[in-house]
Backbone as CSV, one residue per row, in Angstrom:
resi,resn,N_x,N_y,N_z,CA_x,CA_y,CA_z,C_x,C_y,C_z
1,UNK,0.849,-1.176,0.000,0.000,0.000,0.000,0.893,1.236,0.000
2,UNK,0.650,1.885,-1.168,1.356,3.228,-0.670,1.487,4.065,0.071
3,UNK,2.291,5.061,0.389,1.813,6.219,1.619,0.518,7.360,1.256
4,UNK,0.275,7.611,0.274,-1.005,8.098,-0.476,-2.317,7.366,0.186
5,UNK,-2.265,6.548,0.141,-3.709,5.423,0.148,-3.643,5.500,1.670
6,UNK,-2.803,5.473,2.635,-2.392,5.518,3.731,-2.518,6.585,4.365
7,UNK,-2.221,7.782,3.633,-2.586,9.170,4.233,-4.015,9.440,3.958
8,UNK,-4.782,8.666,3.717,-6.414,8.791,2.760,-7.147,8.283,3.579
9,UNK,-6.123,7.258,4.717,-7.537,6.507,5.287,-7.410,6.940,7.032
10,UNK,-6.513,7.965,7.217,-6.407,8.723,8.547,-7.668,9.826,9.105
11,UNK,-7.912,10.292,7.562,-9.075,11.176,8.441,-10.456,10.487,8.654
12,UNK,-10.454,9.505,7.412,-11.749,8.677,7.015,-11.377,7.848,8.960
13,UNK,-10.847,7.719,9.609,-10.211,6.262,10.537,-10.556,6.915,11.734
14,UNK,-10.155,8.810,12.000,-10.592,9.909,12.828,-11.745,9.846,12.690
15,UNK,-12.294,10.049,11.822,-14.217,10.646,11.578,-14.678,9.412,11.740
16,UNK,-14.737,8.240,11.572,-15.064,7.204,12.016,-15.230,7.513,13.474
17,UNK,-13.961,7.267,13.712,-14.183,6.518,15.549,-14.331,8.366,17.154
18,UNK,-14.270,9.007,16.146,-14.163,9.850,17.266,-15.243,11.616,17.048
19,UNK,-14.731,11.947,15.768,-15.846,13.353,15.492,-17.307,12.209,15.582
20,UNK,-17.290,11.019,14.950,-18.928,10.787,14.351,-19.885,10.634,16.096
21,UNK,-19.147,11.064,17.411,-19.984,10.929,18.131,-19.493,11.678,19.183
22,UNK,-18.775,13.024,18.584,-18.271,14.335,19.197,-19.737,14.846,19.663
23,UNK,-20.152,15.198,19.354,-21.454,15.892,19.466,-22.622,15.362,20.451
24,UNK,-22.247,14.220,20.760,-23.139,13.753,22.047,-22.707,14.570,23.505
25,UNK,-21.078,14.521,23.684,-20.606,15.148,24.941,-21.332,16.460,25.180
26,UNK,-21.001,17.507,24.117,-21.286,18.422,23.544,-22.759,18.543,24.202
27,UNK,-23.384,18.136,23.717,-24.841,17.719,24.046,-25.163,17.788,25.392
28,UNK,-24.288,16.890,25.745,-24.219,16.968,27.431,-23.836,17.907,28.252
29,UNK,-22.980,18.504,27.937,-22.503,20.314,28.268,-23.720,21.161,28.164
30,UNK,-24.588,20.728,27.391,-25.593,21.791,26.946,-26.294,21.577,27.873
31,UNK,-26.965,20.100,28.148,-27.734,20.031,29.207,-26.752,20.441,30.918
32,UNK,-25.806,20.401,30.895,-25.096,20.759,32.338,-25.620,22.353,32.457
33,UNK,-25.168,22.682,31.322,-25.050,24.379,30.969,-26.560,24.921,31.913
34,UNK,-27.710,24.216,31.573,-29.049,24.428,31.845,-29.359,24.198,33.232
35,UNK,-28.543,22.900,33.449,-28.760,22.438,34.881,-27.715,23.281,36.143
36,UNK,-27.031,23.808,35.816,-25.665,23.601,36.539,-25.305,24.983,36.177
37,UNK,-24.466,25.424,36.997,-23.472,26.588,36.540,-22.955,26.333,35.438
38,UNK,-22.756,27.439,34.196,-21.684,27.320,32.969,-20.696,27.565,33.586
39,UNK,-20.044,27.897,34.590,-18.609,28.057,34.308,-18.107,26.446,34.560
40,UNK,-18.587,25.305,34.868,-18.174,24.444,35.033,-18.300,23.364,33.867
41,UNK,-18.752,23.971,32.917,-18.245,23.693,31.602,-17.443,24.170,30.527
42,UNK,-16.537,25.028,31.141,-15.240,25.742,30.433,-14.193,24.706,30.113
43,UNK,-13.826,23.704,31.086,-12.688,23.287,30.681,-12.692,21.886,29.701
44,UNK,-14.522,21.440,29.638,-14.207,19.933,28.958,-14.893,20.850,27.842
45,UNK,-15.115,21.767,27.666,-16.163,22.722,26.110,-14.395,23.286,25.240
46,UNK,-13.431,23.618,26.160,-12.040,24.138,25.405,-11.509,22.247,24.843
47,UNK,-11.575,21.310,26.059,-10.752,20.002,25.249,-11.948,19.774,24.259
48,UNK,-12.547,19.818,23.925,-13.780,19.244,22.953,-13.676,20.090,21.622
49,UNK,-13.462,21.435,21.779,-12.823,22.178,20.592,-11.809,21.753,20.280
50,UNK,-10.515,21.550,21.324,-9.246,21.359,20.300,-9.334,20.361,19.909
51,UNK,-10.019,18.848,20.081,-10.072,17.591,19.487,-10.531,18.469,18.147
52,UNK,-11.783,19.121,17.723,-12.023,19.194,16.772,-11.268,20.376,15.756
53,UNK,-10.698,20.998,16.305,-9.619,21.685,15.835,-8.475,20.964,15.081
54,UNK,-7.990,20.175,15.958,-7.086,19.212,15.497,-7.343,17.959,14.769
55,UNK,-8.392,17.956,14.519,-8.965,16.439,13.478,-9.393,18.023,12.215
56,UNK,-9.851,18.830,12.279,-9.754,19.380,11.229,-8.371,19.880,10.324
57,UNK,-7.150,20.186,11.389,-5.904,20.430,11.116,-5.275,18.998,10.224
58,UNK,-5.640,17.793,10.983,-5.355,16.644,10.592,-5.900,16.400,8.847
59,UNK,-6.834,16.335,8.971,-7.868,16.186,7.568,-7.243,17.125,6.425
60,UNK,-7.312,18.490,6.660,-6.477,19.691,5.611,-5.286,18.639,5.391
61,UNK,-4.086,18.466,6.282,-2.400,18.109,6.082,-2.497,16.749,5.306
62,UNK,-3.501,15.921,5.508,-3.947,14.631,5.024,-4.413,14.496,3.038
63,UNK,-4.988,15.812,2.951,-5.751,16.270,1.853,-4.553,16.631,0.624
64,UNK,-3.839,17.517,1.343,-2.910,18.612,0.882,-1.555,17.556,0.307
65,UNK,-1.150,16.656,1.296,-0.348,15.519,1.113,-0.675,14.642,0.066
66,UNK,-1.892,14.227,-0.092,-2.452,13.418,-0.979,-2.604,14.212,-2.737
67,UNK,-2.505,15.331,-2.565,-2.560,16.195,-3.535,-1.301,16.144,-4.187
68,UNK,-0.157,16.621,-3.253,1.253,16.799,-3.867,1.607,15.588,-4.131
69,UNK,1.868,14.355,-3.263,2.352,12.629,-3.286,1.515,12.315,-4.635
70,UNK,2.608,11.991,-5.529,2.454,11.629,-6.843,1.871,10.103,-6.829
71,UNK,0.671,9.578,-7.034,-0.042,7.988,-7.019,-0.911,7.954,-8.250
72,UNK,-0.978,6.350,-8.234,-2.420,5.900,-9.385,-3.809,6.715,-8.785
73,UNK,-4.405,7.006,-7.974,-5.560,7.594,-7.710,-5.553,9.244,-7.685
74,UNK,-4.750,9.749,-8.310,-4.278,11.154,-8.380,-5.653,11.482,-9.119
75,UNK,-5.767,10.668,-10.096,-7.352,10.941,-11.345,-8.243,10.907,-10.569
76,UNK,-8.474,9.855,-9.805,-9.714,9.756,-9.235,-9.870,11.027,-7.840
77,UNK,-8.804,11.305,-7.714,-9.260,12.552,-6.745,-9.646,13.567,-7.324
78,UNK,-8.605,14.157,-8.650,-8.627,15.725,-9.197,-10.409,15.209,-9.597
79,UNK,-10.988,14.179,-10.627,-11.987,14.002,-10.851,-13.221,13.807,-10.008
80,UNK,-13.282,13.337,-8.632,-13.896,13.962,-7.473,-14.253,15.473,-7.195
81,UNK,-12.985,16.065,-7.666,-13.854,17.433,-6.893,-14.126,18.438,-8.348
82,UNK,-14.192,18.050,-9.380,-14.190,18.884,-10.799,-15.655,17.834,-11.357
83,UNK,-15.971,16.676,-10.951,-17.051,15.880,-11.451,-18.673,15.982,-11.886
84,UNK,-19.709,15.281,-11.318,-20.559,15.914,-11.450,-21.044,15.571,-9.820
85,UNK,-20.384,15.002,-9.213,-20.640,14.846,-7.665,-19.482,15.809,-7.068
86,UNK,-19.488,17.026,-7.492,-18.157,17.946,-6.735,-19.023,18.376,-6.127
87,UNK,-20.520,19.191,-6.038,-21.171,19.359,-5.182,-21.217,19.184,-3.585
88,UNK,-20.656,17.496,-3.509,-20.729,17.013,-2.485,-19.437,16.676,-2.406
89,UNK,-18.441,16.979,-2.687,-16.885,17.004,-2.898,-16.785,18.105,-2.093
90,UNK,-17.021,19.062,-1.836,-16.905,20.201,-1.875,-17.857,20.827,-0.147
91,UNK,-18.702,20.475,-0.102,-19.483,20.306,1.052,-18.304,19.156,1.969
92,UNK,-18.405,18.322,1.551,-17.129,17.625,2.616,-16.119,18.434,3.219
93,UNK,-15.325,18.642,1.600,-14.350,19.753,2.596,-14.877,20.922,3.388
94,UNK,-15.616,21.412,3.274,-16.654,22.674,3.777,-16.511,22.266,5.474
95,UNK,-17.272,21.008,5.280,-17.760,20.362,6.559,-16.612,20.399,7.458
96,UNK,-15.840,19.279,6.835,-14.583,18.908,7.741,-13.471,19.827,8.061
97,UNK,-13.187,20.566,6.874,-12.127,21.167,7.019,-12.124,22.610,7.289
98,UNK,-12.694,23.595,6.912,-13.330,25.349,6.937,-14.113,25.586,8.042
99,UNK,-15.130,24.836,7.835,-16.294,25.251,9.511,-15.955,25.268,10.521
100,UNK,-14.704,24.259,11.071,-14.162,23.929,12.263,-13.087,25.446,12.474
101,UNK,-12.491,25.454,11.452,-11.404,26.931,11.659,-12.433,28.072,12.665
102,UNK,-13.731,28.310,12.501,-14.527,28.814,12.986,-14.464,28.952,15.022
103,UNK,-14.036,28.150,15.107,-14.031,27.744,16.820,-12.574,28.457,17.174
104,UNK,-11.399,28.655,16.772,-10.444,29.241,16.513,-10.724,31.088,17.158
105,UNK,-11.628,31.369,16.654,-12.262,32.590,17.513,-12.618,32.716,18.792
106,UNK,-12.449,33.519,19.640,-12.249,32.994,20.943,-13.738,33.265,21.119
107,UNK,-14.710,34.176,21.039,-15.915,33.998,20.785,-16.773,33.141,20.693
108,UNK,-16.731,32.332,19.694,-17.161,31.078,18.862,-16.859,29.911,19.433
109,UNK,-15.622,29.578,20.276,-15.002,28.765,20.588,-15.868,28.450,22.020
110,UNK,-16.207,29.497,23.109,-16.332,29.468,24.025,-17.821,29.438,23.879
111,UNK,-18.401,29.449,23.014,-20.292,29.344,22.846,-20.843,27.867,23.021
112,UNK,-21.192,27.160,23.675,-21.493,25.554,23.531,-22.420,25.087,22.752
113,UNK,-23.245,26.185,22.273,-24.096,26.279,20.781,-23.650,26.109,19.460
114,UNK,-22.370,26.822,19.440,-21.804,26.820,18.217,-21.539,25.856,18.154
115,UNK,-20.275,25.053,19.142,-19.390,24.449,18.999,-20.422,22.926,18.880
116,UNK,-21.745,23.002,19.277,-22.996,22.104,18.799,-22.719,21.729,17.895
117,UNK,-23.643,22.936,17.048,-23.686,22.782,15.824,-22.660,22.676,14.720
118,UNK,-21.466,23.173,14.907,-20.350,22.706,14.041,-19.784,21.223,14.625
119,UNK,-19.917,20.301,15.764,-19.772,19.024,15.620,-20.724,18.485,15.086
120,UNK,-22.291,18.674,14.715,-22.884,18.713,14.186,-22.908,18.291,12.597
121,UNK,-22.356,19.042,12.083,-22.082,19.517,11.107,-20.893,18.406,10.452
122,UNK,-20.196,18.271,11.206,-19.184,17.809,11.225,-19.765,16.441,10.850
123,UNK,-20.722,15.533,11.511,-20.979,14.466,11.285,-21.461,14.701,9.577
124,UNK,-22.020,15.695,9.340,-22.780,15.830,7.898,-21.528,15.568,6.832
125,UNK,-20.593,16.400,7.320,-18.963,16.208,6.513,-18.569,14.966,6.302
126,UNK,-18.562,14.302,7.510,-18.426,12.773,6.988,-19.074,11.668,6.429
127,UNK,-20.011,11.875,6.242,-21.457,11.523,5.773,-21.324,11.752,4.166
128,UNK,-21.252,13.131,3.785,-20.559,13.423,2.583,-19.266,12.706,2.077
129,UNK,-18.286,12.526,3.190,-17.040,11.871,2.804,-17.318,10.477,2.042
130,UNK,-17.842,9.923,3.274,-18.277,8.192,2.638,-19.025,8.350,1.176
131,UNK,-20.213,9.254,0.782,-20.950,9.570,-0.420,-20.237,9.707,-1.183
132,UNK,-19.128,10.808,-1.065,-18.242,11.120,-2.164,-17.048,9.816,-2.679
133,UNK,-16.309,8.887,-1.866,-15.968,7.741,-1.841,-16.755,6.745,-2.966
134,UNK,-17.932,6.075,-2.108,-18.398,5.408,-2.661,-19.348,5.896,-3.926
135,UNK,-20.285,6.920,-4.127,-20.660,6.690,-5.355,-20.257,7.481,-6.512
136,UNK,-19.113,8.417,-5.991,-18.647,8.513,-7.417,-17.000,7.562,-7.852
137,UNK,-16.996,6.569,-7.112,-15.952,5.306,-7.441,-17.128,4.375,-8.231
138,UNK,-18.282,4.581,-8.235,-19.769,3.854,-8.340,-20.067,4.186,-9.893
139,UNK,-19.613,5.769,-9.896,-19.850,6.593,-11.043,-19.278,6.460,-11.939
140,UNK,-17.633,6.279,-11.554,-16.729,6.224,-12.567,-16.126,4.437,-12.403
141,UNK,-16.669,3.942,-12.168,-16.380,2.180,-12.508,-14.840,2.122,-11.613
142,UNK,-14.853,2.793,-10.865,-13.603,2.016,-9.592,-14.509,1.483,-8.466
143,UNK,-13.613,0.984,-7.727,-14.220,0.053,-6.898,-13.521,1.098,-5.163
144,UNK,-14.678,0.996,-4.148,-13.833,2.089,-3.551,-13.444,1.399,-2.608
């Protein structure tokens, strides 16, 4: 396996096992928030951003790598996001990679609403990821 194919299946391996059920904790902050003093959700609402900070940092360096690293699936990527499923090429990266920069604001970061709805969101990104994977490998006769 190359290092390409290898750097491809790190964020897909992240969004799997850890953003796709970020948003429950999250959840739970919200209900503390209601029940409970907010200030005693400052310090697990800052680790819950930088996880997602850093799986978005991860995903970009993952992307960007796979771009420059010269491989056989070089086509099938540039043709992913120029296709007729770039739509949802494009919303992925949106999802995963841009929205999260958002929490980065110290504002934004510290809102347990936002930071909701952009893990939120986040699940939609990966959701898109797998779509974009499988049916336009579906589309164009690779196997994904």
């Amino acid at each position: 396996m190359e290092l390409a194919d290898k750097l491809f299946e790190i964020p897909i391996f992240i969004s799997r096992y850890i953003i796709s059920f970020i948003y429950l904790p999250v959840l739970l902050l919200i209900i503390l928030k209601i029940s409970i003093d907010s200030n005693s959700i400052a310090v697990p609402l800052k680790f819950i951003k930088w996880i997602i900070i850093s799986y978005c940092v991860i995903t970009i360096l993952c992307w960007l790598l796979i771009l420059i690293l010269p491989h056989s699936g070089n086509y099938a990527f540039i043709k992913r996001a120029t296709g007729p499923y770039a739509w949802a090429y494009w919303l992925m990266l949106f999802f995963n990679c841009l929205l999260p920069l958002v929490l980065l604001h110290k504002k934004f970061g510290k809102n347990v609403y936002i930071v909701f709805v952009i893990s939120f969101l986040m699940n939609f990104g990966a959701l898109f990821e797998k779509f974009v994977i499988i049916i336009t490998s579906f589309h164009r006769d690779y196997l994904p």
